[in-house]
N, C-alpha and C positions, 0 to 999 in steps of 0.2 A: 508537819508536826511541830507543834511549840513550845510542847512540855516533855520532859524528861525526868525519871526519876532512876539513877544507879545506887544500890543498894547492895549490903551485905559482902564489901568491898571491905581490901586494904587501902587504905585511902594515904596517898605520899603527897603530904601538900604542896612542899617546896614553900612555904611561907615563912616569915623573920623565924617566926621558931622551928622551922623544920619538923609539926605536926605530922606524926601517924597518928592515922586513927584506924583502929581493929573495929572490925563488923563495921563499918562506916560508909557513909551514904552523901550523895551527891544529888541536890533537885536542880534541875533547869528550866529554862522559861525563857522564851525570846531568843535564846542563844547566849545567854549570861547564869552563870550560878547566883541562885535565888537566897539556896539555903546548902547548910555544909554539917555533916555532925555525924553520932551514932544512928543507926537505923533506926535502934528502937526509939530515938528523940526525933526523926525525918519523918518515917513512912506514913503515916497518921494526918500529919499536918497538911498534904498536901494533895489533890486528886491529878495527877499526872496522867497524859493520853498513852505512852509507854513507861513499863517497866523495864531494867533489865538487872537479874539478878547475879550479883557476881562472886559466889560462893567460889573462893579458893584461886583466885582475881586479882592482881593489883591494881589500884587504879592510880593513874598518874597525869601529871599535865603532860599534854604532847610537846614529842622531841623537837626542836627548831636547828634546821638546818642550817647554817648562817655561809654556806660555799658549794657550788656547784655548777657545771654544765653542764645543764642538761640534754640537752641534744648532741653531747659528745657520746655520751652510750651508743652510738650506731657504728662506731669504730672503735672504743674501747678494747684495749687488745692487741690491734694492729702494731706494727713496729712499738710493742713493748722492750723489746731487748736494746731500744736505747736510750741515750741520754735527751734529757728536755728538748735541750737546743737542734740535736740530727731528730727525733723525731717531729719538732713542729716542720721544719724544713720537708721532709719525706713523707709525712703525713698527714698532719692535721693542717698546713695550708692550702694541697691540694685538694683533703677533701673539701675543705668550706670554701672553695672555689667554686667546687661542682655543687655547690648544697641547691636546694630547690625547698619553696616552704612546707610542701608536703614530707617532706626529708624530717625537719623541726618539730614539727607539729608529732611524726611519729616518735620521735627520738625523746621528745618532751614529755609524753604520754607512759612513755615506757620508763624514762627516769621516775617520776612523779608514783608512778605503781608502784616502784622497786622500794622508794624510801617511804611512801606511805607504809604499805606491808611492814618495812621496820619500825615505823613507830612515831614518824615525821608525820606534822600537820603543819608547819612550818616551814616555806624551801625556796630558797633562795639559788634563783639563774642568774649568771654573773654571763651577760648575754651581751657581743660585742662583734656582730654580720653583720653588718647594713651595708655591703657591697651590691646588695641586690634587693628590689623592694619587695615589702609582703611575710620579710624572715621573721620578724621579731613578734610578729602579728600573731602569729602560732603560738609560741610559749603563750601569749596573754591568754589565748583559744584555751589550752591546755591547762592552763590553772583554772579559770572560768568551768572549763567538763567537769573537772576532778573534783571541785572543793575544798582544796586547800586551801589553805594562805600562802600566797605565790609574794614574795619579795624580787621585784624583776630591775637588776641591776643593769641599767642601762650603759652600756660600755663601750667608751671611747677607743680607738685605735687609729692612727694619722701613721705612726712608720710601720716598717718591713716588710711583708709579701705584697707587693704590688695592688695585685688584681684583688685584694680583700680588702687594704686600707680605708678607710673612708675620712675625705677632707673634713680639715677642721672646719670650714664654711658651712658645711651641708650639717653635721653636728650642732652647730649652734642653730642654725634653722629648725631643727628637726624635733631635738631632747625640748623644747616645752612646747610643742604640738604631743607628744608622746608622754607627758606630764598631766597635761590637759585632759589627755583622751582617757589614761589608764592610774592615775594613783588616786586609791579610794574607790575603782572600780569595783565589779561584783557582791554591792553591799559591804564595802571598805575593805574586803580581802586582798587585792590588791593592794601594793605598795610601792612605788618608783623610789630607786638609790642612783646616783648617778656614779659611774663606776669607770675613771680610766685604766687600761688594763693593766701596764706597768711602765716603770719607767723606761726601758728600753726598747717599750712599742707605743710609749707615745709620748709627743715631747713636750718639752715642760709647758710651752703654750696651751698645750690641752687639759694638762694637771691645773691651770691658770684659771680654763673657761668654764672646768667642771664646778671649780669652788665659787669660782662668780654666782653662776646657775643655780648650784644648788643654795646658797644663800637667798639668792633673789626668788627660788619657788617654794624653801623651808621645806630641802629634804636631804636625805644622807649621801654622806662620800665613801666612794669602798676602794682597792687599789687590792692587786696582788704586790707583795713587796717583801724583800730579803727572803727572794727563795732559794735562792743557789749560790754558792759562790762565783761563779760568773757573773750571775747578776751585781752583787756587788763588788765584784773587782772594774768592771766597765760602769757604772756607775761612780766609782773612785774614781777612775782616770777621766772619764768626764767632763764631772761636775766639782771633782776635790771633796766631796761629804760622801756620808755613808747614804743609804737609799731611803732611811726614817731623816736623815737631817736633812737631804734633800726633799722630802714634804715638807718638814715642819716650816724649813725657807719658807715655801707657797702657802702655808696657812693649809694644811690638806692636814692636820693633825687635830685631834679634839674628843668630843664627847659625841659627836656626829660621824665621826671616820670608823669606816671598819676596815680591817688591816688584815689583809690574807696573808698566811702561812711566818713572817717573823722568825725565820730558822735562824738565821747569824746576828746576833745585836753585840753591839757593846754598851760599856757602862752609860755612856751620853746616851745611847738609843733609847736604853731602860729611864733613863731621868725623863727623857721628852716622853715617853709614851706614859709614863706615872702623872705627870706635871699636867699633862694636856688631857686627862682621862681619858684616850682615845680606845679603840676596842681590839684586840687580836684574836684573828680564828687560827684555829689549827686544824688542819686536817690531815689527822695520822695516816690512814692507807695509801692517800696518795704519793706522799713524802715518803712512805716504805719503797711502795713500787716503785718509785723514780731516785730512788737513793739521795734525795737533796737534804736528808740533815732531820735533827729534831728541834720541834717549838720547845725551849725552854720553859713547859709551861709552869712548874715548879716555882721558879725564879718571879716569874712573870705575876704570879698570884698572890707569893709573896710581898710583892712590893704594892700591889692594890692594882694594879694593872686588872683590866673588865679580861677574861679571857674564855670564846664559845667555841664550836664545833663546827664543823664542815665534811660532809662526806661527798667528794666527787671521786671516789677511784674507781678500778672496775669492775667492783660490787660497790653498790651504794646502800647500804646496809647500816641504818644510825647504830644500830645498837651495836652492831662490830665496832664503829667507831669506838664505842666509849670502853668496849674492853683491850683497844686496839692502844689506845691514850693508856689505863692505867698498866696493862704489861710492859708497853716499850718504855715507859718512864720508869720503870721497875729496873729494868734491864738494864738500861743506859747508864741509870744515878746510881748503880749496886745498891739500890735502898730501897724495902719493900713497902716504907712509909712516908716516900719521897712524895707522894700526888694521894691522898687518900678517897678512896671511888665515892663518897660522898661531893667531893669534889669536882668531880668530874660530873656527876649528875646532874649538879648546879649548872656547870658549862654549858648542859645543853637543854637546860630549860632556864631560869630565870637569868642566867650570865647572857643567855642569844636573846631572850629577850629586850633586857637592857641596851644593850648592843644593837637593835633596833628602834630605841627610845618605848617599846610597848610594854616596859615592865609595869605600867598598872592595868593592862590590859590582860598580857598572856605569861605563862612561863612559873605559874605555881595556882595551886587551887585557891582560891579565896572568895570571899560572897563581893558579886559587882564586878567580877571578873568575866571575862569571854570563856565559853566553854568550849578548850582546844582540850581533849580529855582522851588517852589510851588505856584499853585494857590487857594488860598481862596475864598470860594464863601460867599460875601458880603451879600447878598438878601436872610438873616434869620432874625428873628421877635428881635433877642437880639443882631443883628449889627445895627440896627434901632431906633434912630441916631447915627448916627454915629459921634463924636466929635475928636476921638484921635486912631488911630488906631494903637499904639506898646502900649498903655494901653489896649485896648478892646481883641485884639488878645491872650495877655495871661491870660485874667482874665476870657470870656466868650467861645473862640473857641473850637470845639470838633475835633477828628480828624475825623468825618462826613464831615465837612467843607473845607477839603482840597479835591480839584477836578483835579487837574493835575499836576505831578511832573517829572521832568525832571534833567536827571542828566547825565553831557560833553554835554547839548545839546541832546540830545536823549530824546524823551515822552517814559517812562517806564510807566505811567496813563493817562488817559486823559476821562475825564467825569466819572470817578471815575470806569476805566475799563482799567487793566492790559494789555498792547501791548505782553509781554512775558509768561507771567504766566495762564494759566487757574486757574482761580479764584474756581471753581465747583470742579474742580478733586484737587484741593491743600487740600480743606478742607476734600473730603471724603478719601482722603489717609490720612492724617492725624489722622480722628477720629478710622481707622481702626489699625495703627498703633502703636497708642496709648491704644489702648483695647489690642492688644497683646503683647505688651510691658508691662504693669503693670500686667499684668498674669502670664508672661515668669519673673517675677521678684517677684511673690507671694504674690500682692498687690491688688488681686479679690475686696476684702472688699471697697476699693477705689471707685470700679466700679461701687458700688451700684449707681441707678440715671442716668446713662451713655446712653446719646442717638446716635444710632447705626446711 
């Protein structure tokens, strides 16, 4: 299919004026928005091979993930009741010891479901195994089935658990073979970041080789950074700077950097990251579940700081995200008008976009735009009235509510059922390979509870 016409839609552009249009209509072609208006100015003009009619519908640009691991969903859960540092130790080292690419490839399938279904046609793996070959190969597999747009954050790691690290020698061999092969892949849906994990798993030589690289292949730098206070207390005694002045040293700061989580900043931090236009995600659920803090995002927006979304916790759920973001900022700042969920909407389409350099591409509806496009189904009891729809959408929507998502133009959903993906066989390869995976990793105890 080449043509597309959505029709008899609310239509949320997300464009400089922040257009709705009522009764409003959408034509496609090639994978691109052709033409954008009221229906009764669209349907006429153009002979499209589908229709879809979306009486009582939002229609919006798809949500863009800008943070997650995907193939962590096979243990999600496990040793939750502790802190970062004893659970990577307990858990998340041994199991990606034990990983196998068939492990990946499931765990990758089943994340990729979970945030589509919410509202995601944008999704970024912050993907850093190459203790074993063949791993990485899967996510690329995984985005390629689904039809997403897979952002595969190629991630470095040289310290801490042993048997996962991988030498900074074999990284620089490696990451532009794996540039070569995958960015621009599946008719450009594909896209390579080069991602060192953080500073306390990998050392500053590797924060060094990544910004070399990515200069030299013109593509983006990502890092997790200032998420706990351990991290920047050990990072202080160190290096003497905070964990943002410690980049901005190496030049890892800019209009190309994306910046995971930014829970602790001070006033220098906020200058570098304003000065440099560099990018910050925030990912609320998982900063809930692991008690490390909130993103300032408030602060951060105010000062012109680029600020998107990221949903890795364990429900990966975009649209929890975005009402996850405006209650806890409620909460926190005693201000009900501290973050206003317009705001927030933007984060997670044209702010994520940006923050991937595609803002003429994706991240609000426009003519000559990519058709990354979800449909919300209006006709629940708490879109009833309706008065203001980029307030209701992130203060009430679940990701239940998104019924069709499309993305170049292609229906990857549509009435809340997968065109590529057997929905039935993702989930019981999943729960099976996750029961052997925490076993093959010595972590039975886990399993208690585990329905087969």
């Amino acid at each position: 299919m080449s043509s597309l016409l959505i029709k008899n839609g609310l239509v949320v552009t997300m464009d400089e004026e922040r257009r709705i249009i009522e009764d409003g209509a959408i034509m496609i072609d090639n994978g691109r928005i052709i033409d954008l208006g009221k229906t009764s100015e669209i349907k006429d003009k153009h002979k499209p091979e589908k229709v879809i009619d979306t009486h009582r519908k939002a229609i919006l640009p798809g949500l863009i993930n800008l943070h997650a691991h995907l193939w962590f969903k096979l243990y999600r859960g496990a040793g939750g009741e502790w802190p970062l540092g004893e659970r990577l130790r307990r858990v998340t080292w041994p199991v990606t010891e034990s990983l196998r690419p068939d492990d990946v490839y499931a765990g990758a399938l089943m994340s990729i479901l979970e945030l589509v279904k919410s509202g995601a046609t944008t999704i970024t793996d912050h993907f850093y195994n190459f203790h074993k070959p063949g791993l990485a190969d899967q996510v690329i597999r995984a985005f390629k089935m689904s039809g997403v747009r897979g952002i595969f954050a190629r991630g470095i790691m040289d310290m801490g658990y042993e048997a996962i690290v991988e030498s900074r020698d074999h990284a620089i061999k490696e990451i532009p073979k794996q540039i070569e092969m995958w960015n621009g892949a599946a008719d450009g849906r594909i896209q390579v970041v080069i991602g060192p994990v953080s500073p306390f798993s990998c050392s500053k030589e590797s924060y060094e080789i990544a910004r070399e690289l990515a200069d030299k292949h013109n593509v983006l730098v990502c890092t997790h950074i200032s998420q706990t206070r351990e991290e920047v207390e050990e990072i202080r005694r160190k290096y003497g700077k905070t964990p943002i002045e410690f980049l901005h040293d190496m030049n890892f700061t800019g209009a190309d950097a994306i910046l995971m989580h930014c829970v602790i900043l001070t006033e220098n931090d906020f200058r570098i990251l304003r000065e440099t236009e560099s990018n910050v995600v925030h990912c609320p659920s998982i900063n809930m579940e692991m008690g490390t803090g909130l993103t300032p995002v408030p602060m951060l927006l105010d000062k012109g700081i680029n600020v998107g979304i990221g949903a890795e916790g364990i429900r990966q759920d975009m649209m929890a995200e975005l009402r996850f973001e405006a209650l806890w900022q409620r909460a926190h700042n005693m201000n009900p008008n501290v973050l206003p969920p317009k705001k927030i909407l933007e984060m997670a389409t044209i702010n994520g976009a940006k923050a991937l350099g595609l803002e003429n591409e994706i991240g609000s509806l426009e003519v000559g735009k990519k058709a990354d496009i979800i449909l919300v189904d209006l006709d629940k009891p708490y879109f009833v009235p309706l008065f203001d729809i980029m307030t209701r959408i992130p203060l009430v929507a679940t990701g239940d509510d998104v019924d069709t998502v499309i993305v170049d133009g292609k229906i990857i959903m549509e009435n809340r059922s997968f065109k590529e993906l057997d929905e039935v066989e993702v989930l019981e390869r999943s729960r099976q390979v996750s029961a052997d995976l925490l076993a093959r990793a010595g972590l039975k105890d886990s399993l208690k509870g585990f329905i087969s």
